[in-house]
C-alpha positions in Angstrom: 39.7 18.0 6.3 40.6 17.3 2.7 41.9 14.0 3.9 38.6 12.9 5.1 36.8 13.5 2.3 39.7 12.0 0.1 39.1 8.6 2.4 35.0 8.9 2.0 35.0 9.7 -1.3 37.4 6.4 -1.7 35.2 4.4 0.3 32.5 5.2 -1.6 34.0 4.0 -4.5 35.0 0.7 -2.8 32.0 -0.1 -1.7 30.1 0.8 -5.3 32.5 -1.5 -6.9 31.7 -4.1 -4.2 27.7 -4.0 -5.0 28.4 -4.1 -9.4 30.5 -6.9 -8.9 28.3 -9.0 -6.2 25.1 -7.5 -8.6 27.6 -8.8 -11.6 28.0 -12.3 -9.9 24.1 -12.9 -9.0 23.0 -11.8 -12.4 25.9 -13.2 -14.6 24.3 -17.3 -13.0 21.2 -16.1 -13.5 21.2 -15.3 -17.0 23.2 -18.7 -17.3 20.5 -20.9 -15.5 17.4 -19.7 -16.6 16.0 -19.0 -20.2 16.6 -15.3 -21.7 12.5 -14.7 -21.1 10.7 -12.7 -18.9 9.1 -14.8 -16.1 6.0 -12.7 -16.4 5.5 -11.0 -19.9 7.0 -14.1 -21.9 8.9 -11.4 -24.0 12.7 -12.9 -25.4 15.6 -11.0 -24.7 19.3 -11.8 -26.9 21.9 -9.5 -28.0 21.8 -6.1 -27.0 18.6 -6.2 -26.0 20.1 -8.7 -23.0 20.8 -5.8 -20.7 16.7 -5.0 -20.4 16.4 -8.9 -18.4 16.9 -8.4 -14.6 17.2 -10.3 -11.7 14.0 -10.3 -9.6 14.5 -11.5 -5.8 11.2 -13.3 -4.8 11.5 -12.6 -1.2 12.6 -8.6 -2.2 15.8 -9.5 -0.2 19.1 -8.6 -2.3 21.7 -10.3 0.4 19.8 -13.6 -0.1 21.6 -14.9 -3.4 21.2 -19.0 -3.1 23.8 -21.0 -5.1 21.0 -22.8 -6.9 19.1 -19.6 -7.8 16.0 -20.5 -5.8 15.0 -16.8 -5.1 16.0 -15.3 -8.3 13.6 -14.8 -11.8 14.6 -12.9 -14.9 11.9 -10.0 -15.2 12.2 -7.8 -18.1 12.5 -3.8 -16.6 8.9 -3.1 -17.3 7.7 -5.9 -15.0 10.1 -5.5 -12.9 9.1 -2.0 -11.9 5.5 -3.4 -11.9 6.3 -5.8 -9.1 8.1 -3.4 -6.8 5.3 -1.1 -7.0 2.8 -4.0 -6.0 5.4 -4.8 -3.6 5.2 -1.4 -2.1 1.5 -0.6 -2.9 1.4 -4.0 -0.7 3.4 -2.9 2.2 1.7 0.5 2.3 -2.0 -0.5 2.0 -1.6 -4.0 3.6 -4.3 -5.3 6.2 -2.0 -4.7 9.2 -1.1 -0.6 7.9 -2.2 2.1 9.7 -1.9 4.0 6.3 -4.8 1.6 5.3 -7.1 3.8 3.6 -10.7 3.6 5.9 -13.6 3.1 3.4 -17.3 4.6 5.0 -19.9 2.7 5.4 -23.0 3.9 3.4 -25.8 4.8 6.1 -28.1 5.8 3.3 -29.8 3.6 1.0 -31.8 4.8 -1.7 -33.3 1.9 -3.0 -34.9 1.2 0.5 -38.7 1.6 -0.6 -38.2 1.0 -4.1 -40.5 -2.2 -4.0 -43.8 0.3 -2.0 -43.2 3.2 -4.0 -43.6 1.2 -7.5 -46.3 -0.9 -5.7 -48.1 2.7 -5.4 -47.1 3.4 -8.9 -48.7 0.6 -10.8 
């Protein structure tokens, strides 16, 4: 039994150090082919500062990492989080969703006579 968790527990740690260095890889040509500026905010990044410029995937797909950088944009972590929640807000309240939230239509309208009853008035 101990054995097994030995092996998991080293697998685990393979494959962690497998996703830093491919994460390492991706980010490392980024931050050489682009400017250090946030695609969206236009806030510069240098120094320490570096580490808060990520790597965006346009197409939210992490395996698809194209030599030329064609899905990647530096976003700093502020509008980075911004777009996976518009992302997700997306996926969960797109048209096709059945979580689509079902707006009433108003049966009532107020305002119907408006027009008679100040014709009445005045």
């Amino acid at each position: 039994m101990s054995t097994q968790k030995t092996d998991t527990s080293k697998l685990d740690r393979i494959l962690a150090e497998a996703q830093r260095s491919r994460e390492e890889g991706y980010r490392d040509k980024a931050l050489k082919m682009y400017p250090h500026v946030c695609g969206r905010c236009g806030r510069e990044f240098s120094g320490k500062r570096l580490c808060e410029l990520t790597v965006h995937h346009r197409d939210h797909n992490h395996d698809n990492n194209p030599q030329d950088g064609s899905n990647w944009e530096l976003l700093c972590l502020y509008c980075h989080d911004n777009e996976h929640s518009r992302y997700t807000d997306q996926q969960y309240f797109g048209e096709g969703s059945l979580s689509t939230p079902k707006t009433a239509q108003a049966t009532h309208n107020p305002f119907a006579d408006l027009a008679a009853r100040l014709k009445n008035k005045y």
